[in-house]
C-alpha positions in Angstrom: 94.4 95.4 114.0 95.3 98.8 112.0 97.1 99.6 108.6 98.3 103.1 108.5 98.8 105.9 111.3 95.2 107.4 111.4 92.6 106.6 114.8 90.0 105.4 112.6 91.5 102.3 111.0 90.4 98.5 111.7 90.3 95.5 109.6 87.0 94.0 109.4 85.6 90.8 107.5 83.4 91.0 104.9 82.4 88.1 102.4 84.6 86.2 104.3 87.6 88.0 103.6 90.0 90.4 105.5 89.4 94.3 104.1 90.3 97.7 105.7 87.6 100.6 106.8 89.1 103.6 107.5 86.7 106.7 109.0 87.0 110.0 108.0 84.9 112.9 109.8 86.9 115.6 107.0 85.0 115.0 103.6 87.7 117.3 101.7 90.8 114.5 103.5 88.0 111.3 102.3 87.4 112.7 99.2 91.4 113.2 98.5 91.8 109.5 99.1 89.5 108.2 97.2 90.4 110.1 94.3 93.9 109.0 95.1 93.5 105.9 95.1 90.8 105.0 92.1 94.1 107.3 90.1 96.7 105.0 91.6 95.0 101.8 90.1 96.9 100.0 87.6 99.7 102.4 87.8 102.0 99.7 89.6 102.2 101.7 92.4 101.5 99.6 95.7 98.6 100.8 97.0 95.2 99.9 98.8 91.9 99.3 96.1 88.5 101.0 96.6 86.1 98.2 97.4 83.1 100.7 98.6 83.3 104.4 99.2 80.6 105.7 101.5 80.4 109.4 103.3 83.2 109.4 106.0 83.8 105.8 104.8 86.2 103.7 102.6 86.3 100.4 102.4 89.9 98.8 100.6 91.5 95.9 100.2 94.1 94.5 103.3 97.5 95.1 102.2 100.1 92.5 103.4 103.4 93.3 104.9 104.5 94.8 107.8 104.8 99.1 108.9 108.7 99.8 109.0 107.8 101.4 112.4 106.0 98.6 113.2 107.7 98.0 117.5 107.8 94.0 116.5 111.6 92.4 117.4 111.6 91.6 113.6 111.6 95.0 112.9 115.6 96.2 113.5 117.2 99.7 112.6 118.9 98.1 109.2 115.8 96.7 108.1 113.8 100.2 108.4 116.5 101.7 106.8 116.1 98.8 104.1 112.8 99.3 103.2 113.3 103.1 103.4 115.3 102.8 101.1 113.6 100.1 98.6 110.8 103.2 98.7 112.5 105.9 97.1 111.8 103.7 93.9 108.2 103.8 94.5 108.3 107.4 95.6 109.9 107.9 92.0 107.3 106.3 90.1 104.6 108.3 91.8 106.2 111.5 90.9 106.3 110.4 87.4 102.6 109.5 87.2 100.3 112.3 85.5 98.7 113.8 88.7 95.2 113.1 88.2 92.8 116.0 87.9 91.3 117.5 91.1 94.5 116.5 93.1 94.5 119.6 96.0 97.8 122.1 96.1 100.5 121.8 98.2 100.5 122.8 101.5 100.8 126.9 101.5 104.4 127.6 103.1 104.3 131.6 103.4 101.3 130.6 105.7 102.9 128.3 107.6 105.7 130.3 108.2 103.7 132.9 109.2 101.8 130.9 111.8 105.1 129.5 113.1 106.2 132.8 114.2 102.8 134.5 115.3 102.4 131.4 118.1 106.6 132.2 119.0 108.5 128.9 118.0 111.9 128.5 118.8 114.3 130.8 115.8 114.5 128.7 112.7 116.3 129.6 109.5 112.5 129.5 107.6 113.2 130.7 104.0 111.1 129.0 100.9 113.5 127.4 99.0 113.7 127.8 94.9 111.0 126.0 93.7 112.2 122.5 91.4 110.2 123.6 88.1 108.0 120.8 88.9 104.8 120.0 90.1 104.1 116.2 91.0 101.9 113.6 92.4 102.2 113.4 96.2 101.4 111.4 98.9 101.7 114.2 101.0 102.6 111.9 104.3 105.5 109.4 103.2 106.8 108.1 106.3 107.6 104.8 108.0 104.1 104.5 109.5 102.2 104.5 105.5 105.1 102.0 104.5 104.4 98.3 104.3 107.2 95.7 103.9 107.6 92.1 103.4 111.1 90.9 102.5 112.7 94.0 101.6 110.3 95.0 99.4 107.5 97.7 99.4 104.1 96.0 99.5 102.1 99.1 100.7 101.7 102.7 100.6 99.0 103.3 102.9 97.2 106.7 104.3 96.7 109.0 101.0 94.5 111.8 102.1 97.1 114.4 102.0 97.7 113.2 98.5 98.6 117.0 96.7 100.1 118.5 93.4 103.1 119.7 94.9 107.4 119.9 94.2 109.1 116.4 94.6 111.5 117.9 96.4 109.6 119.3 99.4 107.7 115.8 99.7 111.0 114.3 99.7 112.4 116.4 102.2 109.7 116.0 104.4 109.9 112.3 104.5 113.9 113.0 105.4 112.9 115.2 108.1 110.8 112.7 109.7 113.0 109.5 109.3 116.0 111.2 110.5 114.5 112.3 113.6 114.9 108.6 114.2 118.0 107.7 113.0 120.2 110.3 111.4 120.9 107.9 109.2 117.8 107.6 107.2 118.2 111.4 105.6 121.2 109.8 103.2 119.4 106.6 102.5 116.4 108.1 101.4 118.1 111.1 99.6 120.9 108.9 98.0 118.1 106.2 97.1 115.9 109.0 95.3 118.9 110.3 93.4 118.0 114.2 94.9 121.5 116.8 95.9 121.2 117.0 99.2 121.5 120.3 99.7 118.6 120.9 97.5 116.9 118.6 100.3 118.1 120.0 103.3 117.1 123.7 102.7 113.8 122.7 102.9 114.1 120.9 106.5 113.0 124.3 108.0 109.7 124.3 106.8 108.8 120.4 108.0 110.4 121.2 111.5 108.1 124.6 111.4 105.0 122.6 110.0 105.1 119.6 112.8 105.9 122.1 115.5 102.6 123.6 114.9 101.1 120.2 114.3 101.4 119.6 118.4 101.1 122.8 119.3 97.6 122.6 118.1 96.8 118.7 118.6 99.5 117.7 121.2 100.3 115.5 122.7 102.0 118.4 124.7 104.9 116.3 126.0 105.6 115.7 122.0 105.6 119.9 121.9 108.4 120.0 124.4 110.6 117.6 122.7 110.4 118.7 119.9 110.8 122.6 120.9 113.8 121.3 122.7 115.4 119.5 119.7 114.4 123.3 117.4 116.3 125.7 120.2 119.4 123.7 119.5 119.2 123.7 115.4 122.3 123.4 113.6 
């Protein structure tokens, strides 16, 4: 059984109780989630607890609730779009926490504009969009997969090593890029829901399409490469 989107995730028993392990072979991505998460702790925020934190190792409490892309029959359109929605108030109330010192920068965007069009991706409209005047707490990976929910609400925000300091908007347009390439649906909710102007959101739609492009380019799987390379030569 796994909680979150990353390989090296099990729940295991120990002291006669269910807790999550999650491996890490990249000490800079461990060392971001820890310090994530001992910040996050009594903030309110729904996150995991540090029970033990070991080289390549972290052990944290199980989280109940169910991933909003979990494939279960219980799991329809509306109700993703629900509990997408029910986390923009938690995606709020991160950006409002003091970012905790140590917290890495935001992904570098000249770069990964640059490396989108040295390995020849399809034409995209890749401009960096005014930065908001503000520099947040991020998870740096808000999608349906780090999202637990039970009854409507948010129970869990899982997966925090690409936790950053980085513009509230850009995180929340990342998590509309994702979600929409599900349902087109889910770029209003989540937009609406965090009280952002769309347009704001949308110019930075580019960059996300540019960064997960050369996400499988690199790791594949390539038949995800040449879906989404198809879905890029047609961009409005």
């Amino acid at each position: 059984m796994r909680q979150g989107a990353v390989g090296h995730v099990r729940v295991v028993e120990r002291g006669g109780r269910a807790v999550v392990e999650k491996k890490m072979t990249d000490p800079f991505r461990h060392d971001t989630e820890v310090l994530a998460l001992r910040s996050l702790e009594a903030t309110g925020i729904p996150a995991p607890e540090l029970i033990d934190v070991e080289p390549g190792s972290i052990l944290m409490t199980f989280m109940p609730g169910e991933r909003l892309d979990s494939t279960s029959t219980s799991t329809s359109s509306d109700v993703r779009l629900a509990g997408l929605r029910a986390s923009t108030a938690v995606l709020h109330r991160l950006h409002a926490l003091r970012p905790p010192t140590g917290l890495p920068r935001a992904p570098d965007d000249e770069l990964i504009i640059r490396r989108y069009r040295d390995a020849g991706g399809p034409p995209l409209p890749l401009e960096i969009p005014p930065a908001s005047g503000q520099l947040v707490f991020c998870h740096g990976d808000w999608t349906d997969g780090n999202l637990l929910a039970l009854d409507g609400s948010i129970t869990a925000v899982v997966d925090w090593e690409a936790a950053h300091l980085g513009d509230p908007l850009r995180e929340l347009s990342r998590a509309a890029w994702g979600a929409m390439r599900k349902d087109p649906r889910s770029f209003d909710v989540l937009v609406d829901g965090y009280g952002a102007d769309p347009e704001s959101v949308r110019a930075w739609l580019p960059i996300h399409a540019a960064e997960l492009w050369l996400w499988f380019a690199e790791a594949g799987p390539p038949e995800y490469l040449e879906q989404l390379t198809a879905e890029l030569r047609s961009w409005p």
